[in-house]
C-alpha positions as CSV (number, residue, x, y, z in Angstrom):
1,X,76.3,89.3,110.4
2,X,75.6,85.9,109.0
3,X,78.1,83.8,109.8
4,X,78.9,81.0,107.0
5,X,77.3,78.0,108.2
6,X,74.9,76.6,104.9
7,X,75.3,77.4,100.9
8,X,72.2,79.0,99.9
9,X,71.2,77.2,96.9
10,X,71.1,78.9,93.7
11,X,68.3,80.2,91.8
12,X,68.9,82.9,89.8
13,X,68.9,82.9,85.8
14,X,72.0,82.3,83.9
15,X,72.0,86.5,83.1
16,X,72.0,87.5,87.1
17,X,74.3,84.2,87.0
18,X,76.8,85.6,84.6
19,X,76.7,88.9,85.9
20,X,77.8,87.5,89.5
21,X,80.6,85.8,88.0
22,X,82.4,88.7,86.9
23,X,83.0,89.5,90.7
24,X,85.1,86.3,90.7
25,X,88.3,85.7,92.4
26,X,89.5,84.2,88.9
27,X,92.3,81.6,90.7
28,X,89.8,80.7,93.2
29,X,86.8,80.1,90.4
30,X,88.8,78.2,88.8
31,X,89.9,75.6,91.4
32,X,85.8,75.8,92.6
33,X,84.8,74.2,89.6
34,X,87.7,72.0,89.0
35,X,86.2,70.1,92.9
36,X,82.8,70.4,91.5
37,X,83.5,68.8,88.2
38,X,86.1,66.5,89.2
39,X,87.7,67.8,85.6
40,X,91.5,68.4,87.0
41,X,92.5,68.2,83.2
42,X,91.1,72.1,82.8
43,X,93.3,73.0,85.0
44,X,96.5,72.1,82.8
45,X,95.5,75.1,80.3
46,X,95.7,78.1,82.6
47,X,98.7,80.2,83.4
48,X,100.1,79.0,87.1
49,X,98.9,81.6,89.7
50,X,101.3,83.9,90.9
51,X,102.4,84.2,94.5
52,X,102.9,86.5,96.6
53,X,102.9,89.8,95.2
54,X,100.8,88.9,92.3
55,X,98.1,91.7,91.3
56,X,96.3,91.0,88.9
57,X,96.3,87.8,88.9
58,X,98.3,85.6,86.1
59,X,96.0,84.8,83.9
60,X,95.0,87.4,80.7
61,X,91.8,88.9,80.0
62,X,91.0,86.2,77.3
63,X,91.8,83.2,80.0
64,X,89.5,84.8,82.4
65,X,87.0,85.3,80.4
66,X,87.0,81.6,79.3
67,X,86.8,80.6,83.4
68,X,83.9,82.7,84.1
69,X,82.0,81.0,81.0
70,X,83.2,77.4,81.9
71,X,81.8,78.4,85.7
72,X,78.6,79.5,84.1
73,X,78.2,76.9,82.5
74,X,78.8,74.4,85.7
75,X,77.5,76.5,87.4
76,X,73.5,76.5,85.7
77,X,74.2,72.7,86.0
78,X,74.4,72.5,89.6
79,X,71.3,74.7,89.9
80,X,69.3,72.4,87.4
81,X,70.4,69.1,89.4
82,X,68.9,70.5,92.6
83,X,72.1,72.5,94.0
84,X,73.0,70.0,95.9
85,X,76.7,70.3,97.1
86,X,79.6,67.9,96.4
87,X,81.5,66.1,99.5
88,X,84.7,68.1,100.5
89,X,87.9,66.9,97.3
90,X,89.3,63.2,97.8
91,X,93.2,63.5,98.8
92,X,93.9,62.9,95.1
93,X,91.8,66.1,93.7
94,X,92.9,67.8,96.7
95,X,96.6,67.7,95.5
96,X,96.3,68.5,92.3
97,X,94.4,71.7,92.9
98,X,96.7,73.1,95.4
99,X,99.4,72.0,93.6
100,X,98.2,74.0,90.8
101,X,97.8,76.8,92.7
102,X,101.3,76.6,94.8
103,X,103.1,75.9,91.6
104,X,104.8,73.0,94.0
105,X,103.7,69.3,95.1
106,X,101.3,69.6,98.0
107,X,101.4,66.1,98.7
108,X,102.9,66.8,102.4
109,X,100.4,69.3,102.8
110,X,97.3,67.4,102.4
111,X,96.7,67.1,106.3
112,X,96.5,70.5,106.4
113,X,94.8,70.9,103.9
114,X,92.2,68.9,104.6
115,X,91.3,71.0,107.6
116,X,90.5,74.1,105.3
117,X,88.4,72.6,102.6
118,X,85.4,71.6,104.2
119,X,81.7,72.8,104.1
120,X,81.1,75.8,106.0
121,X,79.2,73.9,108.9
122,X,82.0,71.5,109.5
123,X,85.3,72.4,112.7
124,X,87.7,69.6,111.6
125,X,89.4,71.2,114.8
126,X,86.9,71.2,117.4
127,X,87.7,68.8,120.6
128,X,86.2,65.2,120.0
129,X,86.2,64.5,123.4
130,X,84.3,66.1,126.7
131,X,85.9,66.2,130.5
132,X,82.4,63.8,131.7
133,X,84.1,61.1,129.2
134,X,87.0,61.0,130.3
135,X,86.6,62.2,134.1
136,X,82.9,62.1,135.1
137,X,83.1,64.8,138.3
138,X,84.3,67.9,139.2
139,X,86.9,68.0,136.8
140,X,89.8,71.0,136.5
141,X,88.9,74.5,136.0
142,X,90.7,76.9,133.7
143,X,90.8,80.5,134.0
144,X,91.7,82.3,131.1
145,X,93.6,86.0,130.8
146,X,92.4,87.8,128.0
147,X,89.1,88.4,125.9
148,X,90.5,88.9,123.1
149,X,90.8,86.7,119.6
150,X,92.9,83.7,121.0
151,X,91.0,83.9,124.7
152,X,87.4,83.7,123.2
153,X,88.4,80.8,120.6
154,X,90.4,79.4,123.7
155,X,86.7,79.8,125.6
156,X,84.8,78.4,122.8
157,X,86.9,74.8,123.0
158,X,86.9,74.7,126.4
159,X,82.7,74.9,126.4
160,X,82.8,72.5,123.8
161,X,84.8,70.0,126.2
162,X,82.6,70.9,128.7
163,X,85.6,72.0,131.0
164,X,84.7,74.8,133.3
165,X,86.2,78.2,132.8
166,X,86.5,81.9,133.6
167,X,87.5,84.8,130.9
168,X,89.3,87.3,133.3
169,X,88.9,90.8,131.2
170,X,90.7,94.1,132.0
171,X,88.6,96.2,129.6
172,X,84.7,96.2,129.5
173,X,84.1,94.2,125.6
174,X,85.7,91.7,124.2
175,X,88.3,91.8,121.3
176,X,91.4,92.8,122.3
177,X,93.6,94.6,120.2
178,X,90.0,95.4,118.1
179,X,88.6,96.8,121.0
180,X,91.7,98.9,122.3
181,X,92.7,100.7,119.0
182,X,90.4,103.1,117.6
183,X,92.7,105.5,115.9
184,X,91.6,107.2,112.7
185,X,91.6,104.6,109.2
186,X,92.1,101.7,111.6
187,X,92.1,97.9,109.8
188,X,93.5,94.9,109.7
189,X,96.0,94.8,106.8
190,X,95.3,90.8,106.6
191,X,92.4,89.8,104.1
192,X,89.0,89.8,105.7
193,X,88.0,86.6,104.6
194,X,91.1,85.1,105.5
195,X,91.0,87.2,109.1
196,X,89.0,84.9,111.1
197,X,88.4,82.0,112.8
198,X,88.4,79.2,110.1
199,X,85.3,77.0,111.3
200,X,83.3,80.8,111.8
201,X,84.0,82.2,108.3
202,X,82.0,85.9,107.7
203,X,80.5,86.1,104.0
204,X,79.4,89.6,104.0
205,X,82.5,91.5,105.3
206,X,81.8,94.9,103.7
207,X,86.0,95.5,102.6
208,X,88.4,93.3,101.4
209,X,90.6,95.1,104.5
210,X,88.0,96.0,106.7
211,X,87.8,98.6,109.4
212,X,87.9,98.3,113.3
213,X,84.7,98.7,114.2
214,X,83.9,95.6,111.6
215,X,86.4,93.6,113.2
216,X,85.0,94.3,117.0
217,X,82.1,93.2,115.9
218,X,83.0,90.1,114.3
219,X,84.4,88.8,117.9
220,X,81.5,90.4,120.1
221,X,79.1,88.5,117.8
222,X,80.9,85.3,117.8
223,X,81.1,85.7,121.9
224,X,77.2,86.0,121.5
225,X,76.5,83.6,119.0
226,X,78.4,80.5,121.5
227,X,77.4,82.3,124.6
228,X,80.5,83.5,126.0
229,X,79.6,87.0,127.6
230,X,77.9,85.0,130.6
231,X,81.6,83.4,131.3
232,X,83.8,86.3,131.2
233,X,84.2,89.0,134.0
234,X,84.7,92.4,132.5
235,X,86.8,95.1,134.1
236,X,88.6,92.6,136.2
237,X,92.7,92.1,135.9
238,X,94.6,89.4,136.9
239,X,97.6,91.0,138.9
240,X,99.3,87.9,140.0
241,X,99.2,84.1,139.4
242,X,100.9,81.8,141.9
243,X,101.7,78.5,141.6
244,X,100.7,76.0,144.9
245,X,102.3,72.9,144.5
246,X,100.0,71.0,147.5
247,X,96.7,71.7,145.3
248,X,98.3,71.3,141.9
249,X,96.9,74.6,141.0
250,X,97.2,78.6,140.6
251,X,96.3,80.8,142.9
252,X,94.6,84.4,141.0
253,X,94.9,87.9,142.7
254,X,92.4,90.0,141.2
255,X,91.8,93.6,140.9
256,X,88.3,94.4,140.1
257,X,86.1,97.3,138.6
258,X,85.5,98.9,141.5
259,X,89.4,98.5,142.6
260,X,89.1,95.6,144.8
261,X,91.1,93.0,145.4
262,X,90.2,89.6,145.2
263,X,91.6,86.0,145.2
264,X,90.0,82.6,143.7
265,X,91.6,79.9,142.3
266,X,92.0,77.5,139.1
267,X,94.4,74.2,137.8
268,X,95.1,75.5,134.7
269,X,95.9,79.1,133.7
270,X,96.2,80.3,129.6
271,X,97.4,84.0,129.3
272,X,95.7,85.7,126.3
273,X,96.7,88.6,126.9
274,X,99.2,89.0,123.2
275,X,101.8,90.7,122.2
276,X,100.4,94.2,120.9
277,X,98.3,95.4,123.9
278,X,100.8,97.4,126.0
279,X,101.9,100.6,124.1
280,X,105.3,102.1,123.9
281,X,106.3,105.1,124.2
282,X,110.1,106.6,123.3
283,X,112.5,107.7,126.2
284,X,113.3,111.0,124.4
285,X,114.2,113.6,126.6
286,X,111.9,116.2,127.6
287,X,108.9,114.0,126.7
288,X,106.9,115.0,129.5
289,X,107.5,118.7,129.2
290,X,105.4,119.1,125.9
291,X,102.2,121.7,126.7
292,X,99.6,120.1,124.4
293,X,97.8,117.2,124.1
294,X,100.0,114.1,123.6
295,X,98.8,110.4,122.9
296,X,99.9,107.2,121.4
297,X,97.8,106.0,118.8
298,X,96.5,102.7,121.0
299,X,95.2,105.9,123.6
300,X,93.4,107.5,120.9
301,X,92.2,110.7,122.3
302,X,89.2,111.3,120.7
303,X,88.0,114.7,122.9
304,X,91.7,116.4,121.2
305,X,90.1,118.4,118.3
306,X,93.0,118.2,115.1
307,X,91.1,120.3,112.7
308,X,93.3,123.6,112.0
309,X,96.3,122.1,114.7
310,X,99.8,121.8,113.5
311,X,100.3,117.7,114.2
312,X,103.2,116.1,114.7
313,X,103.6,111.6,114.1
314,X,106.6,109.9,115.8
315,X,106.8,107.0,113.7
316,X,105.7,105.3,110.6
317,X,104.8,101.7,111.4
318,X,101.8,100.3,110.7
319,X,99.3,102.0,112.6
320,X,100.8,105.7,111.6
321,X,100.8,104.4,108.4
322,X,97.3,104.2,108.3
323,X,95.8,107.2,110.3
324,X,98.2,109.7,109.0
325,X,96.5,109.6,105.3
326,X,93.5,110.5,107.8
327,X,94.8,113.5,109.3
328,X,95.8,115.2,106.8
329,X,93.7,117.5,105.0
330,X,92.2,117.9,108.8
331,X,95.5,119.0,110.6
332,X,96.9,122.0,109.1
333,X,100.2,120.9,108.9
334,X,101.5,117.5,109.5
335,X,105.0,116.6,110.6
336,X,105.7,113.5,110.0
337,X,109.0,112.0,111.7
338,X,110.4,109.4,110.4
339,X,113.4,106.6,111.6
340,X,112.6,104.5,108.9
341,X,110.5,104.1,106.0
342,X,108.6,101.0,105.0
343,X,108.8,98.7,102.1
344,X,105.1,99.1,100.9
345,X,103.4,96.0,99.1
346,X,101.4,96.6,96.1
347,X,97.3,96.5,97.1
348,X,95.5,98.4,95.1
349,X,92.1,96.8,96.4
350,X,93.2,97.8,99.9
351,X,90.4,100.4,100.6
352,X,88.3,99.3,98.5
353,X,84.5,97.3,99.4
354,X,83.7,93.8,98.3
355,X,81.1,93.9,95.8
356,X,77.6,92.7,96.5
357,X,77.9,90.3,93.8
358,X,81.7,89.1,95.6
359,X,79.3,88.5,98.8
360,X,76.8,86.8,96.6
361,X,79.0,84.1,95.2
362,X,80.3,83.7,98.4
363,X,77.4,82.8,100.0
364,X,75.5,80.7,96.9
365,X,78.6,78.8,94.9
366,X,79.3,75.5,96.7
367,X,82.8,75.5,98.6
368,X,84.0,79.0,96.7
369,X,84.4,80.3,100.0
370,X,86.8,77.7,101.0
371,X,88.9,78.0,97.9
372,X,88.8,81.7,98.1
373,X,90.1,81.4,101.7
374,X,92.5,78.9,100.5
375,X,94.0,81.4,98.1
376,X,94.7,83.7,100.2
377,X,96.1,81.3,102.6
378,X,98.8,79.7,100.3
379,X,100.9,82.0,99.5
380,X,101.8,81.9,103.7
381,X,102.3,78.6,103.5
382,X,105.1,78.6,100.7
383,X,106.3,81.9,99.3
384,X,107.1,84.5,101.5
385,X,109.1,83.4,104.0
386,X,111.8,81.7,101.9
387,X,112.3,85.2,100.2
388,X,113.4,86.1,104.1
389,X,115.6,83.7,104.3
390,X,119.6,84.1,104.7
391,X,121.5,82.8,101.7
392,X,125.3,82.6,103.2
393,X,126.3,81.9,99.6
394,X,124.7,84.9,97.9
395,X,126.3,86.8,99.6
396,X,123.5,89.0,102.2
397,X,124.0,92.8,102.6
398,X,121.6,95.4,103.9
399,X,120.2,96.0,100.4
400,X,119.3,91.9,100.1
401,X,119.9,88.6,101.8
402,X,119.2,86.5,98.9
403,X,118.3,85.7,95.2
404,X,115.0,85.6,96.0
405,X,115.0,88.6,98.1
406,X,116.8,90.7,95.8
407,X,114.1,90.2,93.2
408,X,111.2,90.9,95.6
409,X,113.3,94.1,95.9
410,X,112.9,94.9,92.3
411,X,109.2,94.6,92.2
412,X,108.5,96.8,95.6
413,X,111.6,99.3,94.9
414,X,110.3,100.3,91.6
415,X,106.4,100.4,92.7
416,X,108.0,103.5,95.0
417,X,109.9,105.3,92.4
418,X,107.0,104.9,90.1
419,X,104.6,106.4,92.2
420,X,107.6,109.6,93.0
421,X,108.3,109.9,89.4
422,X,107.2,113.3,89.6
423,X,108.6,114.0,93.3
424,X,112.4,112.8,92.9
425,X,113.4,114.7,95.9
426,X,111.6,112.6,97.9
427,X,112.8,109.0,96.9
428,X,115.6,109.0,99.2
429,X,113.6,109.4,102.6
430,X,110.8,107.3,101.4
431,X,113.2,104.0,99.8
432,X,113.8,101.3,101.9
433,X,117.8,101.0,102.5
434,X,117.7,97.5,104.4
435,X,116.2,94.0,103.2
436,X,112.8,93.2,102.2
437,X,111.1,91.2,105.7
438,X,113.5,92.7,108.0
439,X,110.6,95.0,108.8
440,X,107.1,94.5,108.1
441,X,106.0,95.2,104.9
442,X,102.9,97.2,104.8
443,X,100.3,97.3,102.6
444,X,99.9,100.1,100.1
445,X,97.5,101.4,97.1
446,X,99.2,104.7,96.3
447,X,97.7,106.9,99.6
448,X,101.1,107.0,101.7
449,X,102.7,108.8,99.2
450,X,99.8,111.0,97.7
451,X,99.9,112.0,101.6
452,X,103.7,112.8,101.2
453,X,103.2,115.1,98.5
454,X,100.8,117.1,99.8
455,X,101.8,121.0,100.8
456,X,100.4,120.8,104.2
457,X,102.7,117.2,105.3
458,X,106.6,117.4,106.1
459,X,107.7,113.9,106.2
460,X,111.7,114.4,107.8
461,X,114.0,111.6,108.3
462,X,115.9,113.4,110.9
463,X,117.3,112.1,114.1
464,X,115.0,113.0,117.0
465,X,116.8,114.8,119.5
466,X,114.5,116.3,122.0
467,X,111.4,117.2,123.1
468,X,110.1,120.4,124.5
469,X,107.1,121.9,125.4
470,X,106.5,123.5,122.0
471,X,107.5,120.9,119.8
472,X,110.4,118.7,118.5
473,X,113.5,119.5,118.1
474,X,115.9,116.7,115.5
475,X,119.3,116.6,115.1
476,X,119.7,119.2,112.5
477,X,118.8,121.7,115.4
478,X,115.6,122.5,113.2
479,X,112.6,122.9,116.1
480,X,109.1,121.5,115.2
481,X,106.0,123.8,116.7
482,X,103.6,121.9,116.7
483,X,100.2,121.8,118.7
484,X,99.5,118.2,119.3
485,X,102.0,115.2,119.1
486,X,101.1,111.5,118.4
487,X,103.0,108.9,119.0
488,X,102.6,105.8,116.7
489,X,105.6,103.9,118.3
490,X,104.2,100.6,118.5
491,X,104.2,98.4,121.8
492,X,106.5,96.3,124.6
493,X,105.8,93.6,122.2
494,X,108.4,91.6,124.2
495,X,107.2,92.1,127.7
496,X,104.9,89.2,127.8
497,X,102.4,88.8,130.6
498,X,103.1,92.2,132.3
499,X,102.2,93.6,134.3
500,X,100.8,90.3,136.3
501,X,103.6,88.8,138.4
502,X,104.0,85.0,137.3
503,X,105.5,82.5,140.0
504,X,106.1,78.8,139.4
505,X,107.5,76.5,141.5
506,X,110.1,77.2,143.9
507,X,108.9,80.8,143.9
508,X,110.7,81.2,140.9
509,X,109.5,84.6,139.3
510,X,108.4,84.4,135.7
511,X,109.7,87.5,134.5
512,X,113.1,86.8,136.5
513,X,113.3,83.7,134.4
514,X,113.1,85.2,131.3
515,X,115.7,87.9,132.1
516,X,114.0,90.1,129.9
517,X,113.8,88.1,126.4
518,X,110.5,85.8,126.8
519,X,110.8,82.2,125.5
520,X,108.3,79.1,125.3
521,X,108.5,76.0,124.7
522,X,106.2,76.4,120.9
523,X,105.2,79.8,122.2
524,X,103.4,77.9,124.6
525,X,104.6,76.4,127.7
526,X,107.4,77.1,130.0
527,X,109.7,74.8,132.5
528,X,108.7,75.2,135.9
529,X,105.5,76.5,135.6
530,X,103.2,73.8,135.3
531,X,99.5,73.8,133.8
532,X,100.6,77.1,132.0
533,X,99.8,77.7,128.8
534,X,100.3,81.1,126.0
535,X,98.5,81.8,123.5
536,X,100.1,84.4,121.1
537,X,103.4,83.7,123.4
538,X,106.4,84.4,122.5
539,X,107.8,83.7,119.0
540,X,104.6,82.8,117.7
541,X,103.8,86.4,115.4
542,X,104.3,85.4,111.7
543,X,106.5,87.1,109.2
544,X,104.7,85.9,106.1
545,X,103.6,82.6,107.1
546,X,99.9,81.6,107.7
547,X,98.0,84.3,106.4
548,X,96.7,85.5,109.8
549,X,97.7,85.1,113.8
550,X,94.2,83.2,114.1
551,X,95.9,80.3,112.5
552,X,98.8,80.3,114.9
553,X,96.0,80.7,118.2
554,X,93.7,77.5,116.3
555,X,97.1,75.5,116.1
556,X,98.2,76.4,120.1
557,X,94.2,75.9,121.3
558,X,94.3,72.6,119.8
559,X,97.8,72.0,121.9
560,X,96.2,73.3,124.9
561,X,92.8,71.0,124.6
562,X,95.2,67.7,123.8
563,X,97.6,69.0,127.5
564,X,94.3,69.0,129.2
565,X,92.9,65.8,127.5
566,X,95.4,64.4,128.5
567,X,95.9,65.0,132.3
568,X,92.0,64.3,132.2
569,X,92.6,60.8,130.8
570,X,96.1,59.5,132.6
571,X,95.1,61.2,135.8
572,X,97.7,63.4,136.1
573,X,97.6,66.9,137.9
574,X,99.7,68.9,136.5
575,X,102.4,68.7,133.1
576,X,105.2,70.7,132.8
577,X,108.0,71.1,130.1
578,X,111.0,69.4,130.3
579,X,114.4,72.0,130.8
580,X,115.9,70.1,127.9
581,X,112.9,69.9,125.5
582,X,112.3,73.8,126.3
583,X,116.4,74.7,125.8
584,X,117.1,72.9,122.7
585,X,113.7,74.0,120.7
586,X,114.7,77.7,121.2
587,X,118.5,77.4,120.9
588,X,117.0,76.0,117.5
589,X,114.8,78.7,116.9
590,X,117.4,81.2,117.8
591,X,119.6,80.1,115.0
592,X,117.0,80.6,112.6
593,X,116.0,83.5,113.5
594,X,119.6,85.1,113.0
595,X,119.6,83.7,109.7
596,X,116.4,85.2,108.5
597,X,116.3,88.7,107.2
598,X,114.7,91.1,110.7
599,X,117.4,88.6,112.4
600,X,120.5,89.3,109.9
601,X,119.7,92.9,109.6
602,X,121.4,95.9,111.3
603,X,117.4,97.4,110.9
604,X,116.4,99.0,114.1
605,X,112.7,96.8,113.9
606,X,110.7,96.1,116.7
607,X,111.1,92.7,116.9
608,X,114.4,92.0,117.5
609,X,116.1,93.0,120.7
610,X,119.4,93.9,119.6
611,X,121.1,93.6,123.2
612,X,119.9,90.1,123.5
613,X,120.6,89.2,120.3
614,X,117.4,87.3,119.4
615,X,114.0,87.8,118.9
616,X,111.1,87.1,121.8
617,X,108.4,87.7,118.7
618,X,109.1,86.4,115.1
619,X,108.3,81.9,114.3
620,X,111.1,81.1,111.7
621,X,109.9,78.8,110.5
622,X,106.9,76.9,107.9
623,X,103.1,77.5,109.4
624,X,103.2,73.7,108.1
625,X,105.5,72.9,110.9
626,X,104.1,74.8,113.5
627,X,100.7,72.8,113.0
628,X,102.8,69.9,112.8
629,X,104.0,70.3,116.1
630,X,101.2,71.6,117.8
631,X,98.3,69.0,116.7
632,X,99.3,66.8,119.9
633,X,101.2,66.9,122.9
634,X,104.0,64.7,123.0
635,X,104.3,63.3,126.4
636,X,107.7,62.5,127.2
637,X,108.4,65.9,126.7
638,X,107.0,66.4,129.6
639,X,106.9,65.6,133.3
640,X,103.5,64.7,134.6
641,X,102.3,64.9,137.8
C-alpha cells in the first residue's frame, strides 16, 4: 500500500500517455492542467461542472475529448522539461479554479483551500510546535479511548508534539468501525480517495467504494507506518474516568484482557470511541424467544451457514442495504422487512474497480491527485446541504422542504420508477414518501432493486408486530418462518461514551448531565469536565457536508493540539468550557437543526430523538464553518486553571 508521498515522474510515450488519459476524471483533468499551465482562460470554454448528483459529468463527448488532448499535450511537455512539479496554485489561480468548479466565488474559501492543494508530502495541519518548546520536562500525558480513525490520527499529532500518550483499545486491531463490521458486501459508501486522512492519501485503492477489508488495512498500515501499535494497549477498556481536582487530572479504571482491573492515571482524556460502535437492537416483543440463529449485522456471525436457509432482514439502512444484495441468491428465500425505504442516489460506478490506468495518473500527473480529491470534496462544501435546508416560505411538507429539495426529488424519484418500470407493483413500498436528507441517502447502481425483483426476496412494508420462535409475525397477522433473522437496525448512535462512567467535578455524572441527549461544546468539550476532549462527539456526523467524517476528526484534532498547546504555553492545568459559551452554541445548533430536513420531518430516522426533540448526531451547519471554528481555541471561552 503505497501511501502518496512523491509524484513519480513521467516517462512513458505520448501513445501509453494518451491511453492513460482516457481514465481521466474529466473535471479534475481539467483543473490539473489549468495549475500546471497557469492558462485559467481554458477554463472559460467548458460547460460548469455539475454538483451533486451529476453522473456523467457536464461536459459532452466532443469537450472531453478536446481536455484529454489539451492534457496530452501539457502533459508530454512536463515530461520533456524534466517532470519537474509546479509549486502548490497562488491564491489568485486557486480561486478561479474552484470557482469554476463550484459554479460560486471561492474567495472565502481560499484558507481552506489551501490546506487541500498541496504536494502529497506536505500536512499543512500537522502541529508546528512540540511540548519540549514550550515546557521542557515531564510534560502532561493524554490517554486516548479508541483505536479507531479519529484515535490513531489523534495518536499521530500527539507523537508529532512529542506529548506522551496511551491508545486504550477494547478490541485486539485497530480501526474501529472497519475492524468491527464484517458483514457480507461491506464498504464505505464515501469515495475512496476522498476516505482518508488528507496528508496520508492512498493512490492504489483497488474501488472507487472499496470494501472493508481495504479499509482495515489502510488504518493498520498507517498505525505501522508512524509507529503507533507500540503505544496502544489492545483488549483493554476504559470503564470509568474520574476527574481529581487536587492533581488536575483523570483517574482511568481499566478492565483488561485477562479481566482485570486496573487503575493509572492521565491530565488529559479524548474519547474516540464514535458514534456507530454500539449496536441496536429493537424492543420487539418476543425477541428472545426466536429458536435460530439471530445476529445484528455489526455481530456478524460468520460460523451461521445461510446457504438453503429461509432469512429474514429487519431493516433497510445502510448496512442491510448492502449485504442483502449478498445474500440472496445464497438464502433461499429472503424476507426483507422494511419501516422505511431509502432515497437511493445515482452511482453507477459504485462496485466497480479503479482502473490501472486511474491509479497510474494518480500516481505520475503532478497534483491530479489533489484536484481529484478536491472534486469530490466540493460538492460537501456547497451543494448538498442547502438542498436540506427548511424554506418557511415554500411552504415544507413531507414530500419536500424546499425549491431546491423538491427538484433533487425529481431527479432520485424518477431514477426509482425507471428502474421498476417493469415492476409497477412494487413502486409504492420502495418510493420515498418523506423529504430528500431527512434520512440518509444511500448510494445505488441498480442492485437494490434487481435484488427486489428477484423470486426468492419478499421485501414487505408491514408493521412488525412480534417475534416468535419460528419467525415474525407483522401487523397484517401474516407469520414469517424463517430460519435465521438478521438484524440491520443500526446503533445507540446517541449514547455517547457508554458504557464508561464519566465524572467531572463535583462528582457530577456525565451521562446524568446529558439526561440522555449528548451535547458538546463543537462536538468537543463539555462544562465541568475539564481536559476532556470528543472526537466524533456529538453533532459532529455530516449530512452532506465535507465529503467524509475524517474531515470533521482533522478539524477537532487540530482543536485538541491548540487546547493542549495552550495550557503547555500559559501554564495552566486544566481548561474547561464556559456554561454560557456551551448553552448558547447548542441552543443555536438546536434551531438549525429543526429547520433542516431529518429535523422538520415526521421520518422515524435514527438521528433525531423525537422525545427530546433534537438531534445528539447531525452538524447543521457549512464544513466551512466548522473548520472555521475549530482551527484555534478561543480562550475566553474558557476558564483556565
Amino acid at each position: 500500500m503505497p501511501f502518496h508521498t512523491a509524484v513519480r515522474p513521467l516517462t512513458v510515450d505520448d501513445a501509453t500517455l494518451a491511453a492513460h488519459l482516457e481514465h481521466a476524471d474529466a473535471a479534475a483533468l481539467l483543473m490539473t492542467v489549468a495549475h500546471l499551465t497557469g492558462d485559467l482562460s481554458l477554463l472559460d470554454s467548458w460547460s460548469d461542472p455539475q454538483g451533486w448528483l451529476s453522473l456523467p459529468r457536464a461536459q459532452t463527448e466532443e469537450q472531453t475529448r478536446a481536455a484529454r488532448a489539451l492534457a496530452l499535450r501539457v502533459l508530454a511537455r512536463h515530461r520533456d522539461g524534466g517532470s519537474v512539479p509546479p509549486p502548490p496554485p497562488d491564491p489568485e489561480t486557486l480561486r478561479r479554479i474552484t470557482t469554476w468548479a463550484m459554479g460560486r466565488d471561492t474567495a472565502g474559501l481560499l484558507p481552506l483551500l489551501a490546506e487541500e492543494i498541496v504536494p502529497p508530502d506536505a500536512d499543512p495541519r500537522a502541529p508546528r510546535w512540540t511540548a519540549d518548546e514550550l515546557t521542557p520536562g515531564p510534560g502532561m500525558r493524554v490517554a486516548i479511548v479508541g483505536a479507531g480513525m479519529s484515535g490513531l490520527l489523534a495518536a499521530h499529532r500527539l507523537a508529532q508534539a512529542g506529548v506522551p500518550f496511551v491508545v486504550y483499545e477494547k478490541n485486539d486491531d485497530v480501526g474501529g468501525t472497519w475492524y468491527e463490521n464484517r458483514y457480507p458486501g461491506c464498504r464505505v459508501d464515501v469515495p475512496s480517495h476522498l476516505y482518508s486522512y488528507s496528508f496520508a492519501i492512498r493512490t492504489d485503492w483497488p474501488d472507487h467504494f472499496c470494501t472493508q477489508p481495504e479499509l482495515h488495512r489502510y488504518f493498520s498500515e498507517f498505525a505501522k507506518k508512524h509507529g503507533l501499535y507500540e503505544h496502544i494497549r489492545f483488549g483493554t477498556e476504559v470503564r470509568s474516568a474520574h476527574w481529581d481536582e487536587e492533581s488536575a487530572g483523570w483517574a482511568l479504571t481499566l478492565r483488561t484482557s485477562d479481566g482485570g482491573t486496573e487503575t493509572t492515571a492521565a491530565e488529559v482524556l479524548v474519547s474516540a470511541v464514535g458514534q456507530l460502535n454500539r449496536p441496536s437492537l429493537p424492543d420487539l416483543p418476543g425477541r428472545e424467544t426466536f429458536t435460530g440463529p439471530a445476529f445484528h449485522s455489526a455481530r456478524w456471525d460468520h460460523s451461521v451457514d445461510l446457504r438453503g436457509k429461509r432469512v429474514a432482514v429487519i431493516g433497510t439502512g445502510a448496512s442491510a442495504f448492502q449485504f442483502i444484495p449478498e445474500l440472496a441468491g445464497t438464502a433461499s428465500e429472503l424476507v426483507v422487512l422494511q419501516r422505511t425505504p431509502p432515497w437511493l442516489r445515482p452511482t453507477p460506478h459504485y462496485h466497480a474497480p479503479v482502473t490501472e490506468s486511474g491509479r497510474w495518473l494518480l500516481e505520475h500527473v503532478p497534483y491530479y491527485a489533489a484536484w481529484y480529491r478536491f472534486w469530490l470534496f466540493a460538492p460537501g462544501l456547497h451543494g448538498v446541504l442547502e438542498n436540506w435546508i427548511v424554506d418557511p416560505d415554500y411552504p415544507p411538507t413531507e414530500r419536500a422542504v424546499s425549491a431546491g429539495n423538491e427538484r433533487v426529488r425529481a431527479v432520485l424519484a424518477r431514477h426509482i420508477e425507471e428502474q421498476v418500470a417493469d415492476t409497477p407493483e412494487l413502486l409504492p413500498k420502495v418510493l420515498p414518501r418523506y423529504p430528500v436528507g431527512a434520512k440518509r441517502v444511500l448510494r445505488d447502481d441498480g442492485s437494490w432493486i434487481r435484488t427486489l425483483k428477484r423470486d426468492d426476496v419478499r421485501l414487505v412494508d408491514e408493521r412488525i408486530e412480534r417475534i416468535t420462535p419460528t419467525g415474525v409475525v407483522t401487523a397484517d397477522g401474516t407469520e414469517h418462518t424463517v430460519d435465521v433473522i438478521v438484524y440491520g437496525t443500526g446503533f445507540e448512535a446517541s449514547r455517547f461514551l457508554t458504557p464508561m462512567r464519566v465524572t467531572g467535578r463535583g462528582g457530577l455524572d456525565l451521562h446524568e448531565a446529558w439526561g440522555g441527549s449528548a451535547r458538546a461544546y463543537l462536538g468537543l468539550t463539555v462544562p465541568g469536565f475539564p481536559n476532556l476532549f470528543c472526537l466524533y462527539g456529538p453533532n459532529t456526523n455530516l449530512s452532506g457536508q465535507g465529503g467524509s467524517i475524517f474531515y470533521f476528526s482533522e478539524c477537532g484534532v487540530s482543536y485538541v493540539l491548540d487546547a493542549l498547546r495552550l495550557l503547555l504555553t500559559e501554564g495552566h492545568r486544566s481548561l474547561d468550557v464556559r456554561e454560557d459559551v456551551f448553552r448558547e452554541f447548542n441552543e443555536r445548533l438546536d434551531e438549525a437543526n429543526r429547520a433542516r430536513a431529518w429535523g422538520w420531518s415526521s421520518v422515524s430516522n435514527w438521528v433525531m430523538d423525537r422525545a427530546a426533540g433534537r438531534t445528539a448526531q447531525n452538524w447543521p451547519f457549512t464544513a466551512q464553518e466548522y473548520w472555521e471554528q475549530t482551527r484555534r481555541v478561543r480562550p475566553e471561552e474558557y476558564e483556565l486553571s
